[in-house]
C-alpha positions in Angstrom: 50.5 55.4 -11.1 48.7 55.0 -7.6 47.5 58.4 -7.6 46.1 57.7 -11.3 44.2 54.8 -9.8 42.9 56.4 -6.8 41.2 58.8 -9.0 40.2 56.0 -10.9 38.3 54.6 -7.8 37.5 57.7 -6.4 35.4 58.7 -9.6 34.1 55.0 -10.7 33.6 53.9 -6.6 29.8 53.4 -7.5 30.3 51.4 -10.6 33.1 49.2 -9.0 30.7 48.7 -6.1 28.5 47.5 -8.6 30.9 45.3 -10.5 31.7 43.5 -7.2 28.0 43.3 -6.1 27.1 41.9 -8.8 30.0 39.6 -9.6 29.1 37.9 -5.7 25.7 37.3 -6.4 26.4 35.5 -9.5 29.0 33.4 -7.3 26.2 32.7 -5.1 24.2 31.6 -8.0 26.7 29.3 -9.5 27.5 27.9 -6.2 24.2 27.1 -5.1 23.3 25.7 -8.2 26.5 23.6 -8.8 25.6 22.3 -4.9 22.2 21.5 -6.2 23.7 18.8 -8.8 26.2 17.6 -6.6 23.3 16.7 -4.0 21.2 15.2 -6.8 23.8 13.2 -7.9 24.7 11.9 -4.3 20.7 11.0 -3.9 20.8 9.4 -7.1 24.0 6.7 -6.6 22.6 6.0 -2.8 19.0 5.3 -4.1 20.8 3.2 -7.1 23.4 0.9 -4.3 20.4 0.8 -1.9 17.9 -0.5 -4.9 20.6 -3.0 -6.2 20.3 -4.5 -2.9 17.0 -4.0 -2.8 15.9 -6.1 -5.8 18.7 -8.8 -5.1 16.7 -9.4 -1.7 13.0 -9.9 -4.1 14.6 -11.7 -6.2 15.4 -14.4 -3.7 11.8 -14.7 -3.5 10.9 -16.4 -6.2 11.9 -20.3 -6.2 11.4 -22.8 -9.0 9.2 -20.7 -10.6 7.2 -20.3 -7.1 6.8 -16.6 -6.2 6.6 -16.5 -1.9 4.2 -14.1 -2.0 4.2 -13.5 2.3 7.8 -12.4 1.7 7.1 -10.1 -1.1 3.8 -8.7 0.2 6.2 -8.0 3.5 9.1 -6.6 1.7 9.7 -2.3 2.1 8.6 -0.1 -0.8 11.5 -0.5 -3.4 11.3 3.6 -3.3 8.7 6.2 -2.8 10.9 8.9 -4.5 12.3 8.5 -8.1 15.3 10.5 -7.6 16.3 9.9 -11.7 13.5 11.2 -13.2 13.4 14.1 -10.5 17.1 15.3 -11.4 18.3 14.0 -14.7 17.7 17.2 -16.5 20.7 18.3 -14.7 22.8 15.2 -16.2 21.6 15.5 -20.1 25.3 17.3 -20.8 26.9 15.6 -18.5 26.8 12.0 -19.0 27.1 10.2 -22.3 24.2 8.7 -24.2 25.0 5.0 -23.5 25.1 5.3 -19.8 22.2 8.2 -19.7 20.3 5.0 -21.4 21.8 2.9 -19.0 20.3 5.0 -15.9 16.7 5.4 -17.4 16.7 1.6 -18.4 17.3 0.6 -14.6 14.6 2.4 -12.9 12.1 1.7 -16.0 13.0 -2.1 -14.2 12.6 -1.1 -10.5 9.2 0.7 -11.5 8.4 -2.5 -13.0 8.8 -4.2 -9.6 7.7 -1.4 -7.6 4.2 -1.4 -9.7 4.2 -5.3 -8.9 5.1 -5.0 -5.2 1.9 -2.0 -5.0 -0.6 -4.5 -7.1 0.3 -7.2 -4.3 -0.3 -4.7 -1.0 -3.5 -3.5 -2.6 -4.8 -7.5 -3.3 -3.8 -8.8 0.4 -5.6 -5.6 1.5 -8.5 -6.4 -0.2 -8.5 -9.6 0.7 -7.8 -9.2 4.5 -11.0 -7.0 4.3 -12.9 -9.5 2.2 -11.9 -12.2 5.6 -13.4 -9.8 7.6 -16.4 -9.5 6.1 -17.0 -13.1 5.8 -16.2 -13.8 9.2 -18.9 -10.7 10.2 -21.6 -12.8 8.4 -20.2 -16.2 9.3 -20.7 -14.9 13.2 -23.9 -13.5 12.6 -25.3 -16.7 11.6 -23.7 -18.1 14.6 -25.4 -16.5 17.1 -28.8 -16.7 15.4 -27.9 -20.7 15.5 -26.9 -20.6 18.8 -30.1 -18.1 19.7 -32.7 -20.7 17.8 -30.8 -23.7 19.6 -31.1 -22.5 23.5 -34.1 -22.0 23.5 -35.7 -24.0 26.4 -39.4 -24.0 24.6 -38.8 -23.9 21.3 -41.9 -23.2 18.9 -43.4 -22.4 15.5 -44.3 -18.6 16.1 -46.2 -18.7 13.0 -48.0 -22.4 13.5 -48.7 -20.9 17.6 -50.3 -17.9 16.1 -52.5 -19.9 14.0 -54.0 -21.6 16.3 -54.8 -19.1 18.5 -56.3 -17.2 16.0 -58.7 -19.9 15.1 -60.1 -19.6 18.3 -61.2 -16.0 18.2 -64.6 -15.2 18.5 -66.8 -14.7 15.4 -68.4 -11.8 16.7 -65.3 -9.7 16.6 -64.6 -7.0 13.3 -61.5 -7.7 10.8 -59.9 -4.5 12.8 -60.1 -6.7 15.9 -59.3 -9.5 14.9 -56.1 -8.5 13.5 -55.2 -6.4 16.2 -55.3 -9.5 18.4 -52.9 -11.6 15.9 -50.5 -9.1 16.5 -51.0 -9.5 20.0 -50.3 -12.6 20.2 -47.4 -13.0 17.6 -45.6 -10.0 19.8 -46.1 -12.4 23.1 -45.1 -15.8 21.4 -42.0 -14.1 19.6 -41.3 -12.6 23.2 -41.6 -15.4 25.1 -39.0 -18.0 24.0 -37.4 -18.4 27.0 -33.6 -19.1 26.7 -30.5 -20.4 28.5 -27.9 -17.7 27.6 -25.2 -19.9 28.9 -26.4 -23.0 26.7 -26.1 -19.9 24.0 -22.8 -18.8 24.9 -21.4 -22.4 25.0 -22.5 -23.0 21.9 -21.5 -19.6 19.8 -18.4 -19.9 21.2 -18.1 -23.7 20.0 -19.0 -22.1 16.5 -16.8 -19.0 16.9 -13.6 -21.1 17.5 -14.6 -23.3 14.4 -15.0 -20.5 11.9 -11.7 -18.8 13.0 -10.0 -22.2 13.0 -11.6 -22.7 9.5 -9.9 -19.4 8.4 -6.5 -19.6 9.6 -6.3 -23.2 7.8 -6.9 -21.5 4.3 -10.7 -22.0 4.4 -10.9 -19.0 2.1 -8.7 -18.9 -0.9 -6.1 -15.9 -1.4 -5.1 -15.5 -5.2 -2.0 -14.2 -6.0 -2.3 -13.7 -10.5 0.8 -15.6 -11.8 1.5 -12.1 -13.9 2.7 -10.7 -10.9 5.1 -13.5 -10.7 5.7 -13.6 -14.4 6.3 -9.2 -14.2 9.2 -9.7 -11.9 11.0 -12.5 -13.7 11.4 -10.2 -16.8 12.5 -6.7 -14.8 15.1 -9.3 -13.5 15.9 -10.6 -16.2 16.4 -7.4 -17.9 18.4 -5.9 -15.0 21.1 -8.5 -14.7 21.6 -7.7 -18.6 22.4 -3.6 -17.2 25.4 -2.7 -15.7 24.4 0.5 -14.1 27.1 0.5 -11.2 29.9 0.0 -13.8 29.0 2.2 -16.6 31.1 5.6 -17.3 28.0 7.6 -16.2 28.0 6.1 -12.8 31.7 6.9 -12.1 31.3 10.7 -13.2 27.9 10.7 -10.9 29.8 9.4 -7.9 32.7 12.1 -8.5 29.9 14.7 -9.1 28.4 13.9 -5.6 31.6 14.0 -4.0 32.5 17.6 -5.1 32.8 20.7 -1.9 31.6 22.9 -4.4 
């Protein structure tokens, strides 16, 4: 009997060889893809524990119908990666239809919330750069105020120029004539002499005003009420979804917890 199969192997060596080559690379396959579920599944239930905690924490935001938008504007990202939607083609045969449902119906929610926390970011972005805008130009006009106010000599360049161009001779050509208006509009505007520390008292006297102004709610920050009124109903529909305690769940968890 052994010598029957040693000439066995001795004549199908190659094709054994083969057998067992190709036998371990499908192993290899199969393992590596079976480790590729069980690490989707284990991203999946810590993305779902850490958004359950996640949403509890916005939803303690909104009071008597009041959203605090500081705290929400604050608040992290609910997610940046949608692990569901990135892996749940590997859980169509796995999981049964109620709690597959269950799964796509809680993050349909927290993208609800997510798109409302993004909407909020970009407004108080926009609106931090509208501030700065305003408080460019409102510091412009300062410090020509505070320019026009130091001056020790103030005058009407304009109403100076006129008179001294009503004394020009007669004799001289239009060319002449308003080469010396120029002239003299360049030396008036030129020779406003100022007291740059009258100017600097008083552009800072105006600065700390406008920034005071400002920090007081001087310009108005609008939050839309939808944003509010988006959140209430993903909450609303989430405390009606039972993800954690579904059938679904419990097979993920045992999925994520597998060696192999």
């Amino acid at each position: 009997m052994w010598k029957e199969i040693g000439e066995f192997v001795g004549t199908n060596w190659l094709n054994i060889l083969l057998v067992i080559v190709g036998a371990s690379a499908f192993f290899i396959y199969w393992a590596q893809e079976r480790r590729k579920v069980s690490e989707a599944a284990s991203l999946i239930v810590m993305q779902i524990e850490d958004l359950q905690k996640r949403i509890r924490e916005i939803g303690s935001y909104i009071t008597e119908g009041i959203l605090n938008d500081t705290a929400f504007y604050e608040s992290q990202m609910l997610f940046k990666t949608d692990y569901w939607n990135q892996y749940k083609h590997y859980f169509i045969r796995k999981l049964d239809s109620f709690s597959f449902n269950t799964f796509d119906e809680f993050y349909n929610c927290a993208t609800e919330i997510l798109e409302q926390q993004e909407l909020m970011k970009n407004l108080q972005k926009n609106f931090f750069f509208y501030t700065q805008q305003t408080l460019m130009q409102l510091e412009g006009n300062a410090v020509l105020q505070a320019l026009n106010s130091c001056s020790q000599n103030p005058t009407d360049v304009n109403e100076a120029v006129k008179g001294l161009v009503a004394t020009i001779p007669e004799s001289m050509n239009n060319e002449q004539k308003q080469a010396v208006e120029n002239m003299l509009k360049q030396f008036s505007a030129a020779n406003q002499n100022r007291n740059y520390d009258q100017f600097w008292s008083i552009y800072n006297k105006e600065k700390q005003d406008i920034i005071m102004a400002v920090n007081r709610g001087a310009l108005d920050r609008y939050t839309p009420m939808q944003i509010r009124i988006s959140i209430e109903n993903a909450l609303k529909k989430l405390n009606t979804i039972s993800v954690i305690g579904c059938e679904g769940y419990t097979k993920m968890k045992k999925i994520a917890g597998r060696k192999v």
